[in-house]
N, C-alpha and C positions, 0 to 999 in steps of 0.2 A: 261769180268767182267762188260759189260755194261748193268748200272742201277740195278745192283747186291748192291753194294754199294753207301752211301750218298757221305758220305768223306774218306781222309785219312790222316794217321796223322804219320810222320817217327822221331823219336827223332835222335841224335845224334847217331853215330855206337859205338858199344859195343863187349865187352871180352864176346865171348863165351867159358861155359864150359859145360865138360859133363860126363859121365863115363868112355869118352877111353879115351877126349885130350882136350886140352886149345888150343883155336883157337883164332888168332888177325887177321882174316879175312877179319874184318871190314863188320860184319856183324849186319845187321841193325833189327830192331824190328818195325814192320809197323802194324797201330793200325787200322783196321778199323770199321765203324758203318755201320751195315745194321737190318732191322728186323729179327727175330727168321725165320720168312716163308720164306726169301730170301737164308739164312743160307748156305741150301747145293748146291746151285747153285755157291753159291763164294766160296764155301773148293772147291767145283770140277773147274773151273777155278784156284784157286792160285795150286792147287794140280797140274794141266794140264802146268802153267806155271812156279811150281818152280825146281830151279835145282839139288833140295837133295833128295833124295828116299825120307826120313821121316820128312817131313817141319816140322815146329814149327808151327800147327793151332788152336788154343783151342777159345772158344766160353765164351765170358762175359756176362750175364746176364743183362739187366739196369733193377731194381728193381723202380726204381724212376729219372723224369727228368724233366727239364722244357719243358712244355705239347707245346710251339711253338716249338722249338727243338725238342722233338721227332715226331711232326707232319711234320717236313721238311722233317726228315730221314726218314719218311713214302712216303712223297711224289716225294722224288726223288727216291726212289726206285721200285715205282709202276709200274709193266709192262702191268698192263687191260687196 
């Protein structure tokens, strides 16, 4: 995942549920920031290193941000 992503960001572990079972796993929710164009190079790493067939990877949009902040996340991402 190098330079795939800015940051990361893990809150607290959490009660998973789901359609077949309630899990106290201590399974955690890991938030990261990268650009839209880095995007599929970090699902196919977290995909490569996570340990469940069907990870949890969904993609947040930022609609809006403070412009030195999302220039950071630009430039620690840049691989040219």
């Amino acid at each position: 995942m190098h330079r795939s992503r800015s940051s990361s960001r893990s809150p607290p572990p959490r009660l998973s549920s789901n359609c077949w079972t309630l899990s106290r796993a201590g399974e955690l929710l890991l938030l990261i920031k990268t650009p839209a164009d880095r995007y599929p190079a970090l699902e196919q790493a977290l995909r490569a290193l996570h340990p469940y067939e069907v990870p949890e990877i969904v993609a947040v949009p930022i609609e809006r941000g403070h412009e030195d902040y999302l220039e950071w996340v630009r430039s620690c991402t840049d691989v040219s």
